[in-house]
C-alpha positions as CSV (number, residue, x, y, z in Angstrom):
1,X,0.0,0.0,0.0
2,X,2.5,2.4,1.1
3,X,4.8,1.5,-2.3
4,X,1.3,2.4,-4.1
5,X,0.7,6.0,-2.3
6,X,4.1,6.8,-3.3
7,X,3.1,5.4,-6.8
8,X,0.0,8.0,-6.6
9,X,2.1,10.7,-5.0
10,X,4.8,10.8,-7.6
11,X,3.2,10.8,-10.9
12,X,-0.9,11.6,-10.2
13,X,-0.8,14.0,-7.2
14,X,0.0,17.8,-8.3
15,X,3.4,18.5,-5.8
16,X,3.7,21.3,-7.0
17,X,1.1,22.9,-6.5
18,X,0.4,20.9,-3.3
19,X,3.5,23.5,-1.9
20,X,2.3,26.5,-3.7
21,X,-0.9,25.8,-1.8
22,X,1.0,25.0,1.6
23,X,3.1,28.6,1.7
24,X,-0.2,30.7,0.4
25,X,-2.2,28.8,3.2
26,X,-1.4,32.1,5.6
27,X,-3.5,34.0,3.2
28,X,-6.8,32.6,3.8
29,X,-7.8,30.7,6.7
30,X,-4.9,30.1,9.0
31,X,-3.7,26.0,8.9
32,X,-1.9,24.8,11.5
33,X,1.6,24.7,11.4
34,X,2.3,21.0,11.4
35,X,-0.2,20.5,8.8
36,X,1.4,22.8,6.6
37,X,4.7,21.4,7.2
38,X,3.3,17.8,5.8
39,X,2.2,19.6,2.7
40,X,5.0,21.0,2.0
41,X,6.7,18.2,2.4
42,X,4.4,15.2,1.3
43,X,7.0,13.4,-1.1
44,X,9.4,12.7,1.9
45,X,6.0,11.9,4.4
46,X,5.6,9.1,1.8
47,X,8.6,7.9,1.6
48,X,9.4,8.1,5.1
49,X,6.2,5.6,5.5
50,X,7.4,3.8,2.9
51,X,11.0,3.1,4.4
52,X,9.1,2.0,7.5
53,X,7.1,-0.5,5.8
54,X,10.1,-2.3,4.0
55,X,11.8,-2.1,7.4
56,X,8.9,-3.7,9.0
57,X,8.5,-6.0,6.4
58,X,12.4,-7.0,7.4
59,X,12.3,-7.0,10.8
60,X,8.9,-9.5,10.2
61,X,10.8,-11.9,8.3
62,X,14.2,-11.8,10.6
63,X,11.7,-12.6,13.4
64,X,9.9,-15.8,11.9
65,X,14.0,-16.8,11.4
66,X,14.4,-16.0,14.8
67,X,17.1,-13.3,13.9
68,X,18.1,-11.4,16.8
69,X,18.9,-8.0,15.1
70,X,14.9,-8.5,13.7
71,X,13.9,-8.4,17.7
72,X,15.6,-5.4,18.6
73,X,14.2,-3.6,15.3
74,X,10.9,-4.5,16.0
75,X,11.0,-3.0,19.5
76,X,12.3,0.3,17.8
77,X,9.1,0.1,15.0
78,X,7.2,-0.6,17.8
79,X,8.2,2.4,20.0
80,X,7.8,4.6,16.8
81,X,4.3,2.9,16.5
82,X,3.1,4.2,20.3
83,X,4.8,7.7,19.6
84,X,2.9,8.1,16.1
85,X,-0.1,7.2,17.8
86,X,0.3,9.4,21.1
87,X,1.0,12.1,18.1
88,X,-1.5,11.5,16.0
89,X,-3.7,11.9,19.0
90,X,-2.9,15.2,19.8
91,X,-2.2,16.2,16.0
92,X,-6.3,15.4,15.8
93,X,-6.9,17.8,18.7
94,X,-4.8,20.2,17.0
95,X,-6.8,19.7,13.4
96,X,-10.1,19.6,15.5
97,X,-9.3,23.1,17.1
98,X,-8.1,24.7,13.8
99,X,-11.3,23.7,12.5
100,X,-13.7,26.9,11.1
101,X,-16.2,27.4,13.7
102,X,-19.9,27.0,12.5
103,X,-21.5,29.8,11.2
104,X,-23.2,32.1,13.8
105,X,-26.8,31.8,11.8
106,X,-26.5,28.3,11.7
107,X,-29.4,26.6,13.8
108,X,-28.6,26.2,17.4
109,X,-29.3,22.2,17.5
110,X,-26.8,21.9,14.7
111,X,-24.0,23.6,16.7
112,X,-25.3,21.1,19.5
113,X,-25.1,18.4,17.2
114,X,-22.0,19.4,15.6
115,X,-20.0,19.7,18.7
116,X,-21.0,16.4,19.9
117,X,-20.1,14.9,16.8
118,X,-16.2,16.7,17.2
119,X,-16.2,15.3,21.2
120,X,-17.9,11.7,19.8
121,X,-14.6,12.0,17.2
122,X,-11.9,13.3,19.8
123,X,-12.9,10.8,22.3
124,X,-13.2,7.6,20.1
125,X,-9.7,8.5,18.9
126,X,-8.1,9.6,21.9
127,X,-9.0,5.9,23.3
128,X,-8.0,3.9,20.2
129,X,-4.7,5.6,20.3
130,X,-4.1,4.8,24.0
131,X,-5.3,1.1,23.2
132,X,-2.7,1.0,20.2
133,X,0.0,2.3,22.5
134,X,-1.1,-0.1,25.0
135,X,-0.8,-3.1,22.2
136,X,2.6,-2.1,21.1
137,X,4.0,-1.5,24.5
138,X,2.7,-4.8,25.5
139,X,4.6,-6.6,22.7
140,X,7.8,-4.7,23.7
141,X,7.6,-6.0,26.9
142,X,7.2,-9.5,25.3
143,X,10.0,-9.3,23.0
144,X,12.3,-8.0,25.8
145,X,11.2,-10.5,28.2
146,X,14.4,-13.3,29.5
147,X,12.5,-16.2,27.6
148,X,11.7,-14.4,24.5
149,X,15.7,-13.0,24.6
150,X,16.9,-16.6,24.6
151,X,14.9,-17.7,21.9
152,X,16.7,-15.6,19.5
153,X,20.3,-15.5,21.3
């Protein structure tokens, strides 16, 4: 998948203007730093991912071998995997509070409705990115554990 988004990026997607678009975003509504940062730089966000995967894809491999140098790489995916997802929690509160506010002659019970949808969206996430975390910090502790260590020693 990621070999196909960089497929997509590289000869479909519009860089180009993609950055023209990220350094005239201060003109109109203001985008969030970060964000415009990943626009700006979307060929190496892709390709980043993509380095990650064939590493992962590795370190997979070197594991069902029972290839020590496999373990300790999938400990360090793993750790990335519980920081991107501690990130991308906050990066979705970030997005959530950049977001335009609804109009002010907008219907009360849609700014109700609307801002129980964003909380419904903040919280879901929030909780499936602690679970994640929890998953991968779980199968650290595994692959560090004394039993684990002397399968692959």
């Amino acid at each position: 998948m990621s070999l196909f988004q960089n497929l997509m990026i590289t000869f479909v997607f519009p860089v180009t203007e993609m950055h023209v678009a990220a350094q005239q975003s201060g003109n109109g509504q203001p985008m969030p730093a970060f964000f415009r940062f990943i626009l700006g730089n979307i060929r190496l966000f892709f390709l980043f991912f993509l380095a990650i995967s064939a590493l992962t894809l590795a370190a997979s491999i070197g594991l069902l071998k029972r290839k020590n140098w496999a373990r300790i790489a999938f400990i360090g995916i793993l750790a990335f995997g519980i920081l991107w997802n501690l990130g991308g929690m906050v990066a979705g509160y970030v997005l959530f509070a950049s977001m335009p506010t609804v109009p002010e002659n907008a219907p009360d019970e849609f700014q109700r409705r609307f801002d129980l949808f964003s909380m419904g969206i903040m919280v879901f996430s929030a909780l499936f990115a602690v679970a994640m975390a929890g998953l991968c910090g779980w199968i650290i502790k595994r692959l560090c554990s004394s039993d684990i260590k002397r399968e692959f020693a």
